[in-house]
C-alpha positions as CSV (number, residue, x, y, z in Angstrom):
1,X,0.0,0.0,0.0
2,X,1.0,3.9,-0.3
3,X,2.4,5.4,2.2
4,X,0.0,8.5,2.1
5,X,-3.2,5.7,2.1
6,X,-1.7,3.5,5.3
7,X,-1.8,7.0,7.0
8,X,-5.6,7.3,6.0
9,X,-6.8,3.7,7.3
10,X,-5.0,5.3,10.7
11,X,-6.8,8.0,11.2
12,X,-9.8,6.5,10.2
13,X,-9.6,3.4,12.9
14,X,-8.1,6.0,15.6
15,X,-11.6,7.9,15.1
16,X,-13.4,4.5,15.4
17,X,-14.3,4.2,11.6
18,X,-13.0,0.5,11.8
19,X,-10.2,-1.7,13.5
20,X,-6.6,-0.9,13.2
21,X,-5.3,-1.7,9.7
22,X,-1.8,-3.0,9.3
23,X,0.5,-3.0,5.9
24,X,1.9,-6.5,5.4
25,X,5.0,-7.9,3.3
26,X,6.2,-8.2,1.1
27,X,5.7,-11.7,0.5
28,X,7.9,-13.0,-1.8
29,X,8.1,-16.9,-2.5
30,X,11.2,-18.9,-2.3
31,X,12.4,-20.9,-5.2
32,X,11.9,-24.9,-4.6
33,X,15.1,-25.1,-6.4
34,X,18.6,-26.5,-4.4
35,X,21.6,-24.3,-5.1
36,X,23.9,-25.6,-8.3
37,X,20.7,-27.2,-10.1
38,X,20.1,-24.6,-12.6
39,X,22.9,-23.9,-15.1
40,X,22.3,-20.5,-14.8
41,X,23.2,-20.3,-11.3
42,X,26.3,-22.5,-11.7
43,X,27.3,-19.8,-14.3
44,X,26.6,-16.9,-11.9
45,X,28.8,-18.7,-9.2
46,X,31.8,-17.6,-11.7
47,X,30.9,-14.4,-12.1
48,X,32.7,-11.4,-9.5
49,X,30.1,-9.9,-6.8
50,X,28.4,-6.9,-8.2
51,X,29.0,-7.5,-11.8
52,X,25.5,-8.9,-13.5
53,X,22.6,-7.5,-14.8
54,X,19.4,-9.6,-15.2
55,X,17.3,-9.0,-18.3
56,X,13.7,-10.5,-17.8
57,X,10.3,-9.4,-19.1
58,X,8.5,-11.5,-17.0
59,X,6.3,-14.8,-17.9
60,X,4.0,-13.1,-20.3
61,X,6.2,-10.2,-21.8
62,X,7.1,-10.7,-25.7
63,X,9.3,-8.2,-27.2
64,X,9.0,-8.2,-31.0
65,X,11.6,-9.9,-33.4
66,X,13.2,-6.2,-33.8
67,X,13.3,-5.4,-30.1
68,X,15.0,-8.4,-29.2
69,X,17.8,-8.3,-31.8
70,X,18.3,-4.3,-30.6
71,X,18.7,-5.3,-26.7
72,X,20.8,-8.1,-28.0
73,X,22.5,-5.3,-29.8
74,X,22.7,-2.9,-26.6
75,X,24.1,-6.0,-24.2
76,X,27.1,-7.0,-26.7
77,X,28.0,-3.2,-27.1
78,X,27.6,-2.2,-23.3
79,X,30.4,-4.6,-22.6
80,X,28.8,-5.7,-18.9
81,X,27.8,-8.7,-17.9
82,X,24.6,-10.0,-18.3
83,X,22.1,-12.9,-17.5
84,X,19.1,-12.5,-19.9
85,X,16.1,-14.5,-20.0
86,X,15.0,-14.8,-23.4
87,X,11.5,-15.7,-24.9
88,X,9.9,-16.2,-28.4
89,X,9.7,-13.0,-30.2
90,X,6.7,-12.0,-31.7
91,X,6.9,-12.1,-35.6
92,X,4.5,-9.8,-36.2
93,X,5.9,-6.8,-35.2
94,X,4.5,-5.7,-31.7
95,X,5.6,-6.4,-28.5
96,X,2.8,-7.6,-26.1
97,X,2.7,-7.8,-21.7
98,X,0.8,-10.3,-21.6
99,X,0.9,-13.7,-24.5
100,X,-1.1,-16.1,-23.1
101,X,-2.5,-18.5,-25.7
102,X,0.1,-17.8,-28.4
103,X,0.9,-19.8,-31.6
104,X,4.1,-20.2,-30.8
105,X,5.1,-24.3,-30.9
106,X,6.9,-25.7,-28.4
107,X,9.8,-26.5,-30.4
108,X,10.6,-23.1,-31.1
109,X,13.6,-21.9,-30.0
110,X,13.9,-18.1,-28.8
111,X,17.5,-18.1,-28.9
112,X,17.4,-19.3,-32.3
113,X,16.4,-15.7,-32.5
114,X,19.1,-14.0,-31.8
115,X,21.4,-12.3,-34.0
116,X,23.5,-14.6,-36.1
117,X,27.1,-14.9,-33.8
118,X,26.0,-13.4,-30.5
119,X,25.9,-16.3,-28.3
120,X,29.6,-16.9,-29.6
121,X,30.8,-13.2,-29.0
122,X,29.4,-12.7,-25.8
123,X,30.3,-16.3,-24.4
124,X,31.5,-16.0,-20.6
125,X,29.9,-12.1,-19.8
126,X,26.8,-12.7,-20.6
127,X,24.5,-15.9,-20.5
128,X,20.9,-16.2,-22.7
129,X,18.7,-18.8,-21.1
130,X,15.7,-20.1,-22.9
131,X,12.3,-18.6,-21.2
132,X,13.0,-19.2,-17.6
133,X,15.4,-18.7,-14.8
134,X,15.0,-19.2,-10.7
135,X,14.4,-15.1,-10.6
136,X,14.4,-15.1,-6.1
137,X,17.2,-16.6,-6.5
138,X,18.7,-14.7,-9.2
139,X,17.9,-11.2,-7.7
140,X,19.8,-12.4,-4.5
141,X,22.9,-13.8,-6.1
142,X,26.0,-11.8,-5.1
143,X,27.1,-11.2,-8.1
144,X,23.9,-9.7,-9.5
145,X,24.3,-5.9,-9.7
146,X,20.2,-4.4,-11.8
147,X,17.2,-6.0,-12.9
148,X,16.2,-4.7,-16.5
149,X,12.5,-5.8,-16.2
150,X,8.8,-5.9,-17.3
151,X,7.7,-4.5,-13.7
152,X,5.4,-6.7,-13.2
153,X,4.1,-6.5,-9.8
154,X,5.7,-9.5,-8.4
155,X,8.9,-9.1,-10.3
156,X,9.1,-5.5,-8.4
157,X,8.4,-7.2,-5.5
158,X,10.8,-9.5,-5.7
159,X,13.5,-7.1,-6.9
160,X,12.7,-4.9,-3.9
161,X,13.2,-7.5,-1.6
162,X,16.8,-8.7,-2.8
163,X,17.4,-5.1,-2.4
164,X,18.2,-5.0,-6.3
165,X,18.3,-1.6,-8.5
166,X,15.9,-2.0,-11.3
167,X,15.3,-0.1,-14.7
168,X,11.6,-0.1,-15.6
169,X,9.0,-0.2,-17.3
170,X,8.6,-1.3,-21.3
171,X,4.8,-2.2,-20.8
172,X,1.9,0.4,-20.4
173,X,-0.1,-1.4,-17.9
174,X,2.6,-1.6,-15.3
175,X,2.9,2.1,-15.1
176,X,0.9,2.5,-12.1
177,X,3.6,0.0,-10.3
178,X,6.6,2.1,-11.7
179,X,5.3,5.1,-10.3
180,X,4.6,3.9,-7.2
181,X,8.6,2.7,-6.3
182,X,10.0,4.8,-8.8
183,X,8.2,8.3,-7.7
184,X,6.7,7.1,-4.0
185,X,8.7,4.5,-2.6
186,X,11.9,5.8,-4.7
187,X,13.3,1.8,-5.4
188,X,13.4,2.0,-8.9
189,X,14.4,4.2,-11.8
190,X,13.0,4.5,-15.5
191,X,14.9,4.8,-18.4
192,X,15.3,7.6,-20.1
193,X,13.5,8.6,-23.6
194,X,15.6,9.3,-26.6
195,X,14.7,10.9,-29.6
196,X,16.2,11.7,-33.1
197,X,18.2,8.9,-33.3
């Protein structure tokens, strides 16, 4: 809840409107997962503290064929390290929040995606993973520096809680959440628009 509304639901039960109201959590679920399972962990175990940024756009964010060969783009030429969680582009030129009940098959391959030598050129700083990663434990890997993500509510929460910067949003419907820990809470910056490139 806001800050300026948990003051509200205080004044209101101190003047008897209702019982005393308390803010709660966050509550942000453990992964199930034991430590060295996933490769990507294994790989962030190599990697020095403080050195890693985590791409991910969430379980229902699609970037477009053309947005994901331009961050592909920006990762190779930034030079950092990166862990990036990459799903199936959309082919048909818009990016979506939410794709639920695509027609994508399951043998496709998002990092068949990417451009043609980028898996080769940015072997050992950066890692693509197809679709999924352990994100809690991601987010509260030592060597994880930001979050580039979807802000999707759980994803902010969980970012909060490792105590991770992140760089948000791409998706119109999370706005509400980027204001709220970008502008009220002050967790989270948003990127910056350039024009006239």
């Amino acid at each position: 809840m806001e800050h300026t509304i948990v003051e509200e639901f205080k004044k209101a039960a101190k003047q008897g409107a209702f019982p005393p109201v308390y803010p709660v959590g966050p509550f942000v679920r453990s992964s199930s997962d034991k430590a060295g399972e996933s490769a990507c962990l294994e790989w962030l175990d190599r990697q020095p503290a403080g050195s890693v940024v985590f791409v991910s756009f969430g379980s229902g964010g699609v970037l477009s064929v053309e947005q994901t060969r331009e961050l592909a783009a920006g990762l190779e030429m930034s030079g950092h390290r990166f862990l990036w969680v990459v799903r199936m582009p959309s082919h048909d030129g818009e990016s979506y929040s939410y794709d639920f009940g695509t027609d994508h098959r399951n043998d496709d391959d998002p990092l068949a995606c990417l451009p043609d030598g980028f898996l080769e050129r940015t072997r050992g700083r950066g890692l693509a993973v197809a679709s999924w990663a352990p994100q809690v434990r991601v987010l509260s890997h030592p060597a994880m520096v930001a979050f580039v993500s979807h802000y999707g509510w759980n994803s902010a929460l969980e970012s909060v809680s490792a105590g991770m910067p992140m760089v948000v949003p791409l998706y119109v419907e999370q706005k509400v959440n980027a204001v709220i820990l970008t502008e009220v809470v002050g967790v989270a910056l948003r990127p910056a628009t350039v024009t006239g490139w």
